[in-house]
Wavefront OBJ file of the C-alpha trace (Angstrom):
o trace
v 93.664 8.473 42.365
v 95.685 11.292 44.077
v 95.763 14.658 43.184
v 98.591 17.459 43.801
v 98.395 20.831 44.563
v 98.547 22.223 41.139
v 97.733 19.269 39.093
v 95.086 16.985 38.115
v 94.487 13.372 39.643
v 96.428 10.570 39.376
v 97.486 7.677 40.117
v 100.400 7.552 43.054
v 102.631 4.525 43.241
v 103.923 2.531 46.799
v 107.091 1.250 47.449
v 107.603 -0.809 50.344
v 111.193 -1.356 51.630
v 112.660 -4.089 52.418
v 115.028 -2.417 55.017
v 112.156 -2.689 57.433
v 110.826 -6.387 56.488
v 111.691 -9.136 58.722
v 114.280 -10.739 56.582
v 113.160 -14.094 58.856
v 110.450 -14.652 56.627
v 111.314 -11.722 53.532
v 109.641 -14.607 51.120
v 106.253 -14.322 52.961
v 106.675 -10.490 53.097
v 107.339 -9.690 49.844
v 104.135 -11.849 48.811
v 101.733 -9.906 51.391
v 102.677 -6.595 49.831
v 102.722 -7.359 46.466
v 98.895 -8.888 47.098
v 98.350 -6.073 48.774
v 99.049 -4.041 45.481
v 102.604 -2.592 45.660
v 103.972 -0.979 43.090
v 107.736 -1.062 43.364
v 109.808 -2.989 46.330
v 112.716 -0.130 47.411
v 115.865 -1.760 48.354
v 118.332 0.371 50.434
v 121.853 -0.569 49.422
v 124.530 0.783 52.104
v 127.988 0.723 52.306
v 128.966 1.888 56.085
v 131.081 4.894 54.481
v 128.516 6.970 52.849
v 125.848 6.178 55.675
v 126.394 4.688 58.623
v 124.659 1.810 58.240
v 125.284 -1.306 56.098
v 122.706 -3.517 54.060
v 123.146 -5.640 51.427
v 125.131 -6.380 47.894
v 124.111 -7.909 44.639
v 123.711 -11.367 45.893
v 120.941 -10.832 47.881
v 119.236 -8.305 45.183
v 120.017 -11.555 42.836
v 118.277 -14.102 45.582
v 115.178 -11.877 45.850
v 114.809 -11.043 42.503
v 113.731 -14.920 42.130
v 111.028 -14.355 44.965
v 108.509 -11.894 42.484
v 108.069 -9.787 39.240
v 107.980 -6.582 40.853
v 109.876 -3.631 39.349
v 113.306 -3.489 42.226
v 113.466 0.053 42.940
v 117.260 -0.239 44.094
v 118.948 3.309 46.019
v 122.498 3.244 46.084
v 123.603 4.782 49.233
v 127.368 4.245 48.517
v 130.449 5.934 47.392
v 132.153 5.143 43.903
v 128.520 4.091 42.804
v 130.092 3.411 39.307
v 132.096 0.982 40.129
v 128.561 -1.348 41.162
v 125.715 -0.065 38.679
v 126.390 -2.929 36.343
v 126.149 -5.733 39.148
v 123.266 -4.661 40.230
v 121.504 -4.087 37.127
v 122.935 -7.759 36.034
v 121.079 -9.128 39.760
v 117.751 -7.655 38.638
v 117.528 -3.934 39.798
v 115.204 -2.078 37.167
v 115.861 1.498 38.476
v 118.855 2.038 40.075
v 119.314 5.272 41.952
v 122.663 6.935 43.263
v 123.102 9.859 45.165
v 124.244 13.502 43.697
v 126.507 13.896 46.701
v 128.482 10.885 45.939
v 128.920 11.527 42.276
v 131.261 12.957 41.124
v 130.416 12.703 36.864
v 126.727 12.430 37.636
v 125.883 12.514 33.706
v 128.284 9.775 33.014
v 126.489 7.894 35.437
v 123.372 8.301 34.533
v 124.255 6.990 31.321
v 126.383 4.176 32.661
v 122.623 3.036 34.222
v 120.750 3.435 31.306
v 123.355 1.666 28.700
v 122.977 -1.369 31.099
v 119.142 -1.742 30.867
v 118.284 0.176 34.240
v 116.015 3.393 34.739
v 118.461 6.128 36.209
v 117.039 8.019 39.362
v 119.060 10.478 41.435
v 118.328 11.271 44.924
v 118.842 14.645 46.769
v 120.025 14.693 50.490
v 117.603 16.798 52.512
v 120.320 19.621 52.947
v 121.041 19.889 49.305
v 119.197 22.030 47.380
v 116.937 22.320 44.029
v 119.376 23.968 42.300
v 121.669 21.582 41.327
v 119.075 19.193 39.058
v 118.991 22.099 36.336
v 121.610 20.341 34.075
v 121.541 16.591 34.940
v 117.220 16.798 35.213
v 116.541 16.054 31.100
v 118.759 12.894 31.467
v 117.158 10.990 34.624
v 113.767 9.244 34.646
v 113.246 9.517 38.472
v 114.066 12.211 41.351
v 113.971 10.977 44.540
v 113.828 13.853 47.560
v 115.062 11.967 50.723
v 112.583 13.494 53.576
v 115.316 12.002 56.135
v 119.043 12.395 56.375
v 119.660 8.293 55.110
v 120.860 5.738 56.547
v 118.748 4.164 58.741
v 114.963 3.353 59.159
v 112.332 4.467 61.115
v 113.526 8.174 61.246
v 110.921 10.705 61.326
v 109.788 13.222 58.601
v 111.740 16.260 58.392
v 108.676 19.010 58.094
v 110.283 21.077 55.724
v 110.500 18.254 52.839
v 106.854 19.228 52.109
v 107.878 22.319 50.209
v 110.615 21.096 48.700
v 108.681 18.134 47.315
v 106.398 20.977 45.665
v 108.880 22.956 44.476
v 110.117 19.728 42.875
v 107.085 18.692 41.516
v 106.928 22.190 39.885
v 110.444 22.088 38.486
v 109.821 18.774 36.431
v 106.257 19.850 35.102
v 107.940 23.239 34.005
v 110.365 21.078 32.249
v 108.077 19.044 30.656
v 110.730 16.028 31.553
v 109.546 12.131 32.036
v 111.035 12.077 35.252
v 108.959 10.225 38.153
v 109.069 11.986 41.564
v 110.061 9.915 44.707
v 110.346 10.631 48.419
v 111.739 8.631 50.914
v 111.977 8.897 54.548
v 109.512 9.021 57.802
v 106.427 8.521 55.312
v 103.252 6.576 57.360
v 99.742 6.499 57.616
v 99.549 10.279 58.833
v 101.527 12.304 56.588
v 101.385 10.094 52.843
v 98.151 12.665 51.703
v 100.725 15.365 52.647
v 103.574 14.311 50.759
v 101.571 13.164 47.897
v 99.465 16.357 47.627
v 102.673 18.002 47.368
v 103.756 15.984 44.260
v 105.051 12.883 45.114
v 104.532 10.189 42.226
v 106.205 7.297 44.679
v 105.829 6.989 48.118
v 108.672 4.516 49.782
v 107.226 3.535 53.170
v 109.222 0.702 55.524
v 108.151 1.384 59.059
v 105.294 2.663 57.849
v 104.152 -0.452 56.316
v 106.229 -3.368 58.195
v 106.109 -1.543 61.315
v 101.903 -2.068 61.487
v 100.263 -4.950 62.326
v 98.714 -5.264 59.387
v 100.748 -4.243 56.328
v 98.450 -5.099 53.338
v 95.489 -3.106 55.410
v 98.441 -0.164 55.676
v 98.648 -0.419 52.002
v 94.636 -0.009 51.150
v 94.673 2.769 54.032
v 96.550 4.373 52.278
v 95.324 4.319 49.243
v 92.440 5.313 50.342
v 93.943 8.321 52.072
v 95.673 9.719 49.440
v 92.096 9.342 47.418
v 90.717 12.948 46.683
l 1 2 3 4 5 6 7 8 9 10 11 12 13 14 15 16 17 18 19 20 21 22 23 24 25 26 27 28 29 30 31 32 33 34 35 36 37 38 39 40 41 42 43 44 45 46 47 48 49 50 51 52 53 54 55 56 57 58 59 60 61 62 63 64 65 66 67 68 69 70 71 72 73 74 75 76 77 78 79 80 81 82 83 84 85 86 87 88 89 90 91 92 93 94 95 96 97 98 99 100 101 102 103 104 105 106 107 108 109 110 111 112 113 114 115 116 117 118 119 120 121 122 123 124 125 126 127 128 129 130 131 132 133 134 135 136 137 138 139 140 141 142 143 144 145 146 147 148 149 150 151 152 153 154 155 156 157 158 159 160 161 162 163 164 165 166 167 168 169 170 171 172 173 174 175 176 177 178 179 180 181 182 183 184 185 186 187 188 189 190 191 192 193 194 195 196 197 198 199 200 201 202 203 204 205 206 207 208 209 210 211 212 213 214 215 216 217 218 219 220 221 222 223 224 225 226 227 228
């Protein structure tokens, strides 16, 4: 069990992603972690225009999706994210997460996500601010706060993230909202009890978990880490 700042203890979530998994042997990988006691596999989804970097498409969230039951955290990093919510709900992506920069009619979109069977997150660049979740916050079931500018992996944690993660945390308990709190970016071994004594519900860690030599040891460290 973990325990925030302000709050009692609970139970914190991991998310592993895939962008840092050697897609050589992804089969073998995904098995390890979910053994190990994952919660959530995160899959980055990029399109080269809103970050640099490009990943993957439905197909490949369809090909993995036969590889285990765990819940497919998916985070659309693209623009026109409408225009590919219902593929990737259709290839098996239980929460599907797009970015308040690139939407333009985030409520639509939101809905768009829920009316095809998904759980609707939105996720915050690390320059844009609180502020703008006081409208859309009622109608999502998960925030995620990237602690990196996104795009690639392997980045490290941006030291001012910690606040807003607690400021964030704050925000949805003063709503009283079902809305799970994520962070994403630069999260290992020696800053999770940080970000999850802030308020984080889910912690997505790729270099931090793939990047050891042991990632289902990572996994329990961490656990036991974030144990109060």
């Amino acid at each position: 069990m973990a325990q925030h700042d302000n709050g009692p203890p609970r139970r914190f979530k991991i998310a592993p992603s895939l962008l840092s998994a050697d897609f050589a042997h992804i089969a073998e990988q995904i098995a390890l972690v979910e053994r190990a006691g994952a919660d959530y596999l995160h899959l980055d989804i990029m399109d080269g225009r809103f970050v640099p970097n490009i990943t993957w498409g439905p197909k490949i969230i369809s090909d993995l999706r036969k590889l285990t039951k765990l819940p497919f955290d998916t985070h659309l990093m693209i623009v026109e994210p409408e225009r590919y919510v219902a593929d990737f709900a259709k290839a098996g992506a239980n929460i599907i997460t797009i970015h308040w920069e690139a939407a333009v009619h985030a409520h639509r979109l939101v809905q768009q996500i829920k009316e095809c069977g998904a759980r609707a997150g939105l996720s915050l660049n690390p320059a844009t601010p609180l502020n703008v979740l006081h409208e859309i916050l009622p109608y999502i079931d998960l925030l995620l706060v990237m602690s990196v500018n996104p795009g690639f992996g392997g980045q490290s944690y941006i030291p001012t993230s910690t606040q807003k993660i607690r400021t964030a945390r704050e925000l949805i308990d003063s709503a009283k909202v079902d809305v799970e709190l994520e962070v994403d970016g630069g999260i290992r071994l020696d800053n999770v009890a940080e970000v999850v004594g802030a308020g984080a519900d889910v912690v997505v860690m790729g270099a931090g978990i793939f990047g050891t030599p042991q990632p289902a040891e990572t996994i329990a460290r961490v656990r036991t880490a974030c144990t109060p």
